[in-house]
Kinemage of the C-alpha trace (Angstrom):
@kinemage 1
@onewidth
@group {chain A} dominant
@subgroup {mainchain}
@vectorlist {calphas} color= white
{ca unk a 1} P 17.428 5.928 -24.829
{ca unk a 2} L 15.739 4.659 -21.820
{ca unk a 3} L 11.737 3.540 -22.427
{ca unk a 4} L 8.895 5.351 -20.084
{ca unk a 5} L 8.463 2.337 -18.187
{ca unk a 6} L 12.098 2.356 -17.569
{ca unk a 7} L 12.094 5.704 -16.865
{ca unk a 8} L 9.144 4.838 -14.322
{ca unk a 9} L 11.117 1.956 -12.886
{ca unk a 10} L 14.263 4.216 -12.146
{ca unk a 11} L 12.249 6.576 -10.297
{ca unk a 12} L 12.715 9.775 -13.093
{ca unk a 13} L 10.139 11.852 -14.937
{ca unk a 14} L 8.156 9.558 -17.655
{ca unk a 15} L 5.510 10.063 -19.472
{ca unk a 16} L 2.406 8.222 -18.389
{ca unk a 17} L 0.767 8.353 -21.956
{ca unk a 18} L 3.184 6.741 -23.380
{ca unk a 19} L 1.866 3.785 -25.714
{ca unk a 20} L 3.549 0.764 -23.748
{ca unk a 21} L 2.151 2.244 -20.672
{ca unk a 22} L -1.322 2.629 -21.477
{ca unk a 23} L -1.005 -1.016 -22.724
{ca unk a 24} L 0.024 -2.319 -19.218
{ca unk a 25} L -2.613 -0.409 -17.645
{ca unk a 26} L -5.494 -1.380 -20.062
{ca unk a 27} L -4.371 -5.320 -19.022
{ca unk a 28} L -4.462 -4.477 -15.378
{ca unk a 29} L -8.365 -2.909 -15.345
{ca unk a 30} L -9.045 -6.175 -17.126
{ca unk a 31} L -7.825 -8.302 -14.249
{ca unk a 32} L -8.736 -5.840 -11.621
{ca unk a 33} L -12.546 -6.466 -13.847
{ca unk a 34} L -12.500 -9.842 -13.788
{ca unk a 35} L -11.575 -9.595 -9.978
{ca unk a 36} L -14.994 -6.883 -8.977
{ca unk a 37} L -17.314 -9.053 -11.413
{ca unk a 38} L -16.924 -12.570 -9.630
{ca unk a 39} L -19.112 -14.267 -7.754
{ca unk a 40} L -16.850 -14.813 -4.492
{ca unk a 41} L -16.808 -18.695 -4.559
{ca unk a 42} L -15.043 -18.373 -7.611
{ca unk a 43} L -13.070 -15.479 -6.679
{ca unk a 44} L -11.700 -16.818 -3.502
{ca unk a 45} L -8.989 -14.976 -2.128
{ca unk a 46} L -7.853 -13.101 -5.525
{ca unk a 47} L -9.324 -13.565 -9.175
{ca unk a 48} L -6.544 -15.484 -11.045
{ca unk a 49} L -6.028 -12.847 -13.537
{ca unk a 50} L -5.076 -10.522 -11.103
{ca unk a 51} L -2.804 -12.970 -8.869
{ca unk a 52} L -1.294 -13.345 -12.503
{ca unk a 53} L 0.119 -9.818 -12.164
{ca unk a 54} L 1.208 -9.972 -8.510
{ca unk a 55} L 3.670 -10.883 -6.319
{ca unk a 56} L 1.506 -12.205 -3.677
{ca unk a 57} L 1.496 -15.107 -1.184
{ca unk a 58} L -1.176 -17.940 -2.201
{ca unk a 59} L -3.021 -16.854 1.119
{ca unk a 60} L -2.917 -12.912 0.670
{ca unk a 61} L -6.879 -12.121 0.409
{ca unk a 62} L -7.956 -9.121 -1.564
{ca unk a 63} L -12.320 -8.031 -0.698
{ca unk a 64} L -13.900 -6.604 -3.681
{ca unk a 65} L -13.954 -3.813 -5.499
{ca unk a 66} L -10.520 -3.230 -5.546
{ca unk a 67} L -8.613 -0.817 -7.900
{ca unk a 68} L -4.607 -0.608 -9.052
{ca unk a 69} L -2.485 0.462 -12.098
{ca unk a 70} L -0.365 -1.907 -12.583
{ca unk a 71} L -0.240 -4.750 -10.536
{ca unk a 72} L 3.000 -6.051 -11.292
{ca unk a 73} L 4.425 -3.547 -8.771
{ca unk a 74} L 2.002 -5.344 -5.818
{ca unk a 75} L 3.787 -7.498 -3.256
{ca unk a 76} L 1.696 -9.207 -0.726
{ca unk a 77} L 3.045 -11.029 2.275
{ca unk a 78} L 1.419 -13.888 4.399
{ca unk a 79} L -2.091 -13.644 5.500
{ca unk a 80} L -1.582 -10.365 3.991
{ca unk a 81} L -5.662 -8.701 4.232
{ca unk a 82} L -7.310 -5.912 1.691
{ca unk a 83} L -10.824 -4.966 2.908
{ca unk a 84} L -13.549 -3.896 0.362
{ca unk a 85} L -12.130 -0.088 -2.284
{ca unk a 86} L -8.812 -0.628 -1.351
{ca unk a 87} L -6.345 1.125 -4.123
{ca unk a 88} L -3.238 0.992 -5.084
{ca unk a 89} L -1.696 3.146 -7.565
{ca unk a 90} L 1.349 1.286 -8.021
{ca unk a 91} L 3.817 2.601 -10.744
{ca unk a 92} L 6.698 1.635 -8.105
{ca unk a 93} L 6.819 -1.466 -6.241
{ca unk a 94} L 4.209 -1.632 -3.235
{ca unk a 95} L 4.969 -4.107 -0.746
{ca unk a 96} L 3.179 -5.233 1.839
{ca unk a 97} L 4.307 -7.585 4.558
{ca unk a 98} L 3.340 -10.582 6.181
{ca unk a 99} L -0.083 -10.424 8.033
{ca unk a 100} L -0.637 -6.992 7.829
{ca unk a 101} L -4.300 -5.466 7.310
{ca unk a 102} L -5.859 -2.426 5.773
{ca unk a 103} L -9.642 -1.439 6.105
{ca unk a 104} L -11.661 -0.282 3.438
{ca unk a 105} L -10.794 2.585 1.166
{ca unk a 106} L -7.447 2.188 2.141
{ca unk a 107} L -5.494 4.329 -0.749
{ca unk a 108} L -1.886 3.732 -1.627
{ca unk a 109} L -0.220 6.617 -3.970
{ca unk a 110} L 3.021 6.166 -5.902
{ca unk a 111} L 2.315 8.756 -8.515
{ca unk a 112} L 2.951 12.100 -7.898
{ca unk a 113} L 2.027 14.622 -11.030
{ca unk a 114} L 4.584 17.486 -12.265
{ca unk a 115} L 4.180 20.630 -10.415
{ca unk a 116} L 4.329 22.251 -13.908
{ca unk a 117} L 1.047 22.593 -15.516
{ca unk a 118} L 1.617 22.662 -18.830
{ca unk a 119} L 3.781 19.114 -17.769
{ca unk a 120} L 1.435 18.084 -15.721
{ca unk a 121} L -1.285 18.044 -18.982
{ca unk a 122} L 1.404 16.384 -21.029
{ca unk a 123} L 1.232 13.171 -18.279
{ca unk a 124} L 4.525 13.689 -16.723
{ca unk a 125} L 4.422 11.504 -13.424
{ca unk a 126} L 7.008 10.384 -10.907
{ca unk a 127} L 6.994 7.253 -8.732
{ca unk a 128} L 7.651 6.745 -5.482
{ca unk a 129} L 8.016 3.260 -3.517
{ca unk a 130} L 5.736 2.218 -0.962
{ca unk a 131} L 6.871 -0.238 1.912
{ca unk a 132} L 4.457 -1.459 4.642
{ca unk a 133} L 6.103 -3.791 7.333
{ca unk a 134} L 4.540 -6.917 8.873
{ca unk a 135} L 1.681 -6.737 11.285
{ca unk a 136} L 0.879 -3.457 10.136
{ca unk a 137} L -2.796 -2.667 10.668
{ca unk a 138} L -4.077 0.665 8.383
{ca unk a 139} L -7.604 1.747 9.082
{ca unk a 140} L -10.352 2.579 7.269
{ca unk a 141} L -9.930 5.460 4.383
{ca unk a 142} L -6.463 6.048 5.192
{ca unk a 143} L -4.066 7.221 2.834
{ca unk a 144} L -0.416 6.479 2.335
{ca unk a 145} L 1.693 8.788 -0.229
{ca unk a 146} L 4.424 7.306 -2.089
{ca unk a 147} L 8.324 7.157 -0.955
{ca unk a 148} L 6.563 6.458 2.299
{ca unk a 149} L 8.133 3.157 5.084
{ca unk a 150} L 5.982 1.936 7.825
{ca unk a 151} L 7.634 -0.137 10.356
{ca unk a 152} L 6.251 -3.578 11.800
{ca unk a 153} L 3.521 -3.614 13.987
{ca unk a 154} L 2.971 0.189 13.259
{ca unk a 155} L -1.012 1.472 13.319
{ca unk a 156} L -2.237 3.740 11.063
{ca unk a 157} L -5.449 5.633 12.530
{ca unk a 158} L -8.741 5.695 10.075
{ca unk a 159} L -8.951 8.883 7.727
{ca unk a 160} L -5.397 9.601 8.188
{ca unk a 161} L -3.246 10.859 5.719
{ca unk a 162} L 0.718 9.533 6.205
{ca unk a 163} L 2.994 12.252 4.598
{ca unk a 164} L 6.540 10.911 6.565
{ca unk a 165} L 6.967 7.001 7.321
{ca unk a 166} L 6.231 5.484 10.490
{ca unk a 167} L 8.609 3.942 13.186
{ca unk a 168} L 7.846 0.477 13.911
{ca unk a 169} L 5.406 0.056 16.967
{ca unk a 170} L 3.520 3.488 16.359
{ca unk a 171} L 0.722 4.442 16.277
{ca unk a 172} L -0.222 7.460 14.220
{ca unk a 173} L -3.325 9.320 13.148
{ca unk a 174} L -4.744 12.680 11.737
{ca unk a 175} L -4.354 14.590 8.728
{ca unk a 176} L -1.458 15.148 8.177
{ca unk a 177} L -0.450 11.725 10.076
{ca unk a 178} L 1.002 12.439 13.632
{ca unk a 179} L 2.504 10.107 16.473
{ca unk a 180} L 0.140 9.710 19.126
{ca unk a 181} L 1.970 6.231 20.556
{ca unk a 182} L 5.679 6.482 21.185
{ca unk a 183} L 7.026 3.210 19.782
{ca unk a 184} L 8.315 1.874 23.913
{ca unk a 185} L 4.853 0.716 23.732
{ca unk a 186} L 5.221 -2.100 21.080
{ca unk a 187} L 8.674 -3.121 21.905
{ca unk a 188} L 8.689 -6.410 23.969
{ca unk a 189} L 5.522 -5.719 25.297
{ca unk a 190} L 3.555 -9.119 23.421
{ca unk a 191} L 6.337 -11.031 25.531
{ca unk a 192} L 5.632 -9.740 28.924
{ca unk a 193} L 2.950 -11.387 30.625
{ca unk a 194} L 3.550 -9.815 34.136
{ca unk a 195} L 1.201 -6.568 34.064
{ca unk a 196} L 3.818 -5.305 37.354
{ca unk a 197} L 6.521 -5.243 34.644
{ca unk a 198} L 4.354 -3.989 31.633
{ca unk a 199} L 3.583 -0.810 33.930
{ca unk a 200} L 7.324 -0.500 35.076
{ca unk a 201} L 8.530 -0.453 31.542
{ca unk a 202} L 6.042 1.984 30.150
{ca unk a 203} L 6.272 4.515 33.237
{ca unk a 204} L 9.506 4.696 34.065
C-alpha cells in the first residue's frame, strides 16, 4: 500500500496529516528558520540548511523571509532571483529556470484542498506541478496555482493571479491572469537591432 508521500508524489489524494509528512514539514520550517533569522553576511545567497533541501544552482539567491513546505520539491536554475515573502508551497516539484526573477510576495501553490468538507477537515490535499521557464520575470504579489507552465521569457504582471499557463514571450496580467502581449513580440526580437525591421515584423 502506497505511503502519503507517495501518494503526494504520484499526484493522488493523500493525507497531509499523515505522521511522515508532518515530519518533513517540521524539518523544512527549521531550515526555512534558520534562513529568516540570519544575519545576511552569513546567509549569503541561501542559509545552508535550506540549500540542503533544494535543488538549486550555487548562484540561485533567495531575499528573506521566505516560506515553503517542503523544499525538496524546489528547483532553482542559474542566477535564478527570489525577492523578500516569496512562498512556495511545494508538495510537487517547483522548478524554476535559469535567470528568471520573481518580486516580493510572489506565491507559488501546489496544494489544492478536497472540495469535500468533511475531506477537506480530514487534510486530504492534491498536488500539482509547477514549471517556470528561463528568463521568466513574475512581479510583485503574483500568484501562480499549481499544474500551471510558463514559457521562457514570459512576464507575469504584479497582483496577478495565473489560473492557465503562459506561452513563452507573453506577457500576462489581471486577476484571473489574461494575455495582454501576443507572444510575436518576444520571438527574435533581442536579435534584431534594425528598429525598420522590428516595426515591420510586429505590424505586419
Amino acid at each position: 500500500m502506497a505511503s502519503e508521500r507517495e501518494k503526494m508524489a504520484a499526484g493522488e489524494w493523500y493525507c497531509c496529516l499523515d505522521p511522515e509528512l508532518d515530519g518533513l514539514r517540521n524539518k523544512a520550517r527549521i531550515a526555512v528558520h534558520a534562513h529568516n533569522t540570519m544575519s545576511p553576511a552569513e546567509r549569503g545567497a541561501m542559509a545552508p540548511a535550506l540549500r540542503a533541501l533544494f535543488g538549486a544552482a550555487p548562484d540561485a539567491f533567495l531575499e528573506a523571509p521566505f516560506h515553503c513546505a517542503y523544499g525538496f520539491n524546489i528547483f532553482l536554475g542559474q542566477g535564478v532571483y527570489l525577492n523578500a515573502g516569496c512562498t512556495i508551497l511545494d508538495t510537487a516539484p517547483v522548478r524554476i529556470g535559469a535567470r528568471s526573477m520573481l518580486g516580493p510576495g510572489v506565491q507559488l501553490y501546489c496544494a489544492d484542498h478536497h472540495r469535500d468538507p468533511v475531506q477537506r477537515a480530514q487534510g486530504y490535499e492534491i498536488a500539482r506541478p509547477i514549471n517556470i521557464g528561463a528568463d521568466v520575470w513574475i512581479g510583485g504579489g503574483a500568484i501562480i496555482l499549481g499544474g500551471i507552465t510558463i514559457g521562457d521569457g514570459a512576464i507575469v504582471g504584479a497582483g496577478s493571479v495565473v489560473t492557465r499557463d503562459v506561452p513563452t514571450g507573453a506577457t500576462v496580467a489581471g486577476n484571473p491572469a489574461r494575455l495582454i502581449t501576443p507572444r510575436v513580440w518576444f520571438q527574435n526580437i533581442a536579435a534584431r537591432k534594425d528598429w525598420i525591421q522590428l516595426f515591420l515584423v510586429i505590424f505586419r
